[in-house]
C-alpha positions in Angstrom: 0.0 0.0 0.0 1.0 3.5 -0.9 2.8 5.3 1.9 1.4 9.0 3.0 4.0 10.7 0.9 2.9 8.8 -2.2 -1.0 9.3 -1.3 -0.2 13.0 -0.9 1.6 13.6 -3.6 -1.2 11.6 -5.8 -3.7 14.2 -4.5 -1.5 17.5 -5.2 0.3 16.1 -7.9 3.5 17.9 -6.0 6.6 16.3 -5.8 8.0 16.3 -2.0 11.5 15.8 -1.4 14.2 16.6 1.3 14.8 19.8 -0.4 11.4 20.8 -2.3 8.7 23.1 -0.7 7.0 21.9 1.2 9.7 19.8 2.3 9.8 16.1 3.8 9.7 18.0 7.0 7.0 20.2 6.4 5.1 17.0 5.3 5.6 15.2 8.4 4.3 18.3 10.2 1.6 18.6 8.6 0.6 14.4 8.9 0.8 14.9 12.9 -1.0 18.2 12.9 -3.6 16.3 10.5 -3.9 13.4 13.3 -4.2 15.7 16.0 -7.0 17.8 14.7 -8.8 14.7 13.5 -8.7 12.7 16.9 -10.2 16.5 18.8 -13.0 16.6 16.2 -13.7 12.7 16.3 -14.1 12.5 20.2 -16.3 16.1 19.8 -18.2 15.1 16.9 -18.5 11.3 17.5 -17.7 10.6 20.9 -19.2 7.3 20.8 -16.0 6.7 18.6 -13.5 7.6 21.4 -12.5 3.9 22.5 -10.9 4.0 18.6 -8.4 6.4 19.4 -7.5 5.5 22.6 -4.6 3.8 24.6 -4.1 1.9 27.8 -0.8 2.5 30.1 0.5 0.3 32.7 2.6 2.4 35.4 4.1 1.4 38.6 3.9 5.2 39.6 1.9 7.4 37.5 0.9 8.4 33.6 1.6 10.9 31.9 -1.7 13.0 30.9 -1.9 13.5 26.8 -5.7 13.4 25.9 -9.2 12.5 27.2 -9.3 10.1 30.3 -11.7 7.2 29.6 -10.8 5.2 32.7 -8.5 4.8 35.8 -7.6 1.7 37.3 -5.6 0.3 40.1 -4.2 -3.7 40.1 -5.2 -4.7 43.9 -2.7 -7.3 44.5 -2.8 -9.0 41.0 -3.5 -8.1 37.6 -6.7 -9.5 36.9 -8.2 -7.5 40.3 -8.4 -3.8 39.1 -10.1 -1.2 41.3 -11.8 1.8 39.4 -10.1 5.2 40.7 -12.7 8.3 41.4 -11.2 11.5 40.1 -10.5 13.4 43.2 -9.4 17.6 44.0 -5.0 16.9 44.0 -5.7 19.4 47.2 -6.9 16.0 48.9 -3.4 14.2 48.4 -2.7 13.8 52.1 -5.9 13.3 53.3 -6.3 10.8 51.1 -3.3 8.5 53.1 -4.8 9.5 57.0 -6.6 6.3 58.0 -8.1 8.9 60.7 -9.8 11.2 57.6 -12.9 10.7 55.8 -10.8 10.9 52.1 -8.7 7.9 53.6 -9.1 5.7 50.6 -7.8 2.1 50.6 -7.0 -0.5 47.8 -11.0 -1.2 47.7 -11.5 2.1 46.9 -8.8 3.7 45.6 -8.8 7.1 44.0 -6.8 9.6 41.5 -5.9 13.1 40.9 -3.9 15.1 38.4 -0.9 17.4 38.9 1.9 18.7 36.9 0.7 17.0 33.8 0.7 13.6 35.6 -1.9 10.9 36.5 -1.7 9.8 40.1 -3.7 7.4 42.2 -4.0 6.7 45.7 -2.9 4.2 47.4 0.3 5.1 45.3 1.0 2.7 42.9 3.9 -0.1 43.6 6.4 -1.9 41.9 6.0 -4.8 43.7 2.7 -6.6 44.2 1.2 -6.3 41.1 -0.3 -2.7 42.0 0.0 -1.0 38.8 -1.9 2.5 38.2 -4.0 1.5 34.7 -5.1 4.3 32.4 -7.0 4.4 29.3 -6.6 8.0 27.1 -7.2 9.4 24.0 -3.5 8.5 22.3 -2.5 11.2 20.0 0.7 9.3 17.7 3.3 12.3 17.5 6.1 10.5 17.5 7.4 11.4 13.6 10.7 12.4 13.2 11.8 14.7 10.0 12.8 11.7 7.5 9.3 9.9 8.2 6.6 10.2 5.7 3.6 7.9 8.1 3.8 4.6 6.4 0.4 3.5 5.5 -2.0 1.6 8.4 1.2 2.0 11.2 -0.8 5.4 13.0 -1.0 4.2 16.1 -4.4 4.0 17.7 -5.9 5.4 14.9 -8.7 3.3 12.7 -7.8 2.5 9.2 -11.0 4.1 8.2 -10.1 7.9 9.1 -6.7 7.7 8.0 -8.0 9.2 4.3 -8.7 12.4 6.8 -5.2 12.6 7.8 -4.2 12.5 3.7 -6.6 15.4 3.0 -5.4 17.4 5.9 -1.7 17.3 4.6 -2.9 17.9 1.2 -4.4 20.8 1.6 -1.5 22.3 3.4 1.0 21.1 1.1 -1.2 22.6 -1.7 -1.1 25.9 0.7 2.9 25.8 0.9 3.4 25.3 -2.8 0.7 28.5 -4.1 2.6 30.5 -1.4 6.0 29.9 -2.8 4.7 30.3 -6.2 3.3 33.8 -5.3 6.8 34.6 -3.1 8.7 33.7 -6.4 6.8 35.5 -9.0 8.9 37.0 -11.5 9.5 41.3 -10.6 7.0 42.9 -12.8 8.8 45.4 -15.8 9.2 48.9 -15.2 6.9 51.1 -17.0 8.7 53.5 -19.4 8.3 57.3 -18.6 5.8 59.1 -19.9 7.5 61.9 -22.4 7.2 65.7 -20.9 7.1 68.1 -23.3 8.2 71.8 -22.6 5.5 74.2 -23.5 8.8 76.8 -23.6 10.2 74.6 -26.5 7.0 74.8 -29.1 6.4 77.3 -31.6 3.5 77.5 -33.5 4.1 78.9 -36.9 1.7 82.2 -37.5 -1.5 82.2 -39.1 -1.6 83.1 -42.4 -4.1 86.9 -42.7 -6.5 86.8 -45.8 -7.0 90.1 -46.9 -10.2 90.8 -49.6 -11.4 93.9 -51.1 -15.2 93.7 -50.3 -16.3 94.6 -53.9 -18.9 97.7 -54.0 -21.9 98.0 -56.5 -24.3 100.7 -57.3 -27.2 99.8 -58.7 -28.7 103.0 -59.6 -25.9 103.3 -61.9 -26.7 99.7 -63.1 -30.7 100.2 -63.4 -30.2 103.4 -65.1 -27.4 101.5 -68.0 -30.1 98.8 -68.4 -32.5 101.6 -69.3 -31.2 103.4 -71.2 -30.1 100.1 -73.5 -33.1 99.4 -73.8 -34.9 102.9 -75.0 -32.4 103.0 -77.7 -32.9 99.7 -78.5 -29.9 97.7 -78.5 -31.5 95.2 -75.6 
């Protein structure tokens, strides 16, 4: 089966490499910031779906908190007796151990709290005895380093059938990365040439040429009295 990489690069049709943007790196990123942001809007969406994405942790002192708490256990003497732990205030710590206090809580009925990012219970978990602390929790697989590229169906605690989420998440940031660098990289637009400036100083129009007419003058009395007297003597 195709690895991530291949998937991705299917989808984008971009080529990812070591040294290409988005790098390998970037990729890798990108795949656990995928996973983490489909696990939160699984267990929100669909929390029916939360046992999928979940992992179970075996401690002889305490767990380490990284998601959603779906249960809290303590082994009571063996590994097939496991007490369920009530969440309690980390304030209660002590009062939890004083046999004289009414939060004394035994290995019947033990409890937990959390502090400084850590999962306790009480009675403290032991080494020896088969007294383990036993804690379910939403798993979140971040442990990619740069040169990994997420082989296909190895996510751990993560169903095969959301994986294709994971795919489109990178995708879509690896199509991000490349129209970023394409617009970074554009070549630098052509300077415009200057627009001419003409003088007004420097142009001379030549003159305009004066037409000069004699407005001709007629006197038609003399005219009228020529016509008649052609025609009295006849020659009209």
């Amino acid at each position: 089966m195709a690895t991530f990489e291949e998937h991705i690069e299917g989808l984008t049709k971009v080529d990812i490499t070591s040294s290409t943007v988005p790098s390998q790196t970037e990729l890798s990123t990108y795949l656990v910031d995928g996973l983490i942001d489909c696990v939160n809007k699984m267990i929100t969406l669909k929390p029916e779906e939360l046992s999928k994405f979940s992992k179970t942790t075996n401690a002889v002192d305490s767990v380490a908190k990284k998601g959603k708490i779906l249960s809290v256990l303590r082994e009571h003497d063996s590994q097939t007796i496991l007490r369920v732990c009530t969440p309690i205030n980390p304030s209660l710590r002590y009062e939890t151990t004083d046999v004289d206090s009414l939060h004394y809580r035994s290995k019947y009925n033990p409890a937990y709290y959390e502090r400084d990012g850590l999962i306790i219970c009480v009675p403290e978990a032991s080494g020896s005895g088969n007294n383990d602390i036993v804690v379910t929790q939403v798993h979140y697989d971040t442990g990619l380093i740069n040169s990994d590229n997420y082989q296909a169906d190895v996510v751990e605690n993560f169903p095969l059938e959301y994986e294709n989420l994971i795919a489109l998440y990178a995708a879509a940031m690896v199509c991000n990365t490349k129209a970023n660098d394409i617009h970074n990289n554009m070549p630098t637009a052509p300077t415009a040439p200057l627009s001419p400036n003409f003088s007004i100083e420097e142009v001379s129009l030549p003159e305009l040429p004066i037409f000069n007419i004699t407005v001709p003058s007629f006197n038609t009395f003399l005219i009228k009295n020529s016509i008649m007297f052609f025609i009295i003597n006849g020659t009209i």
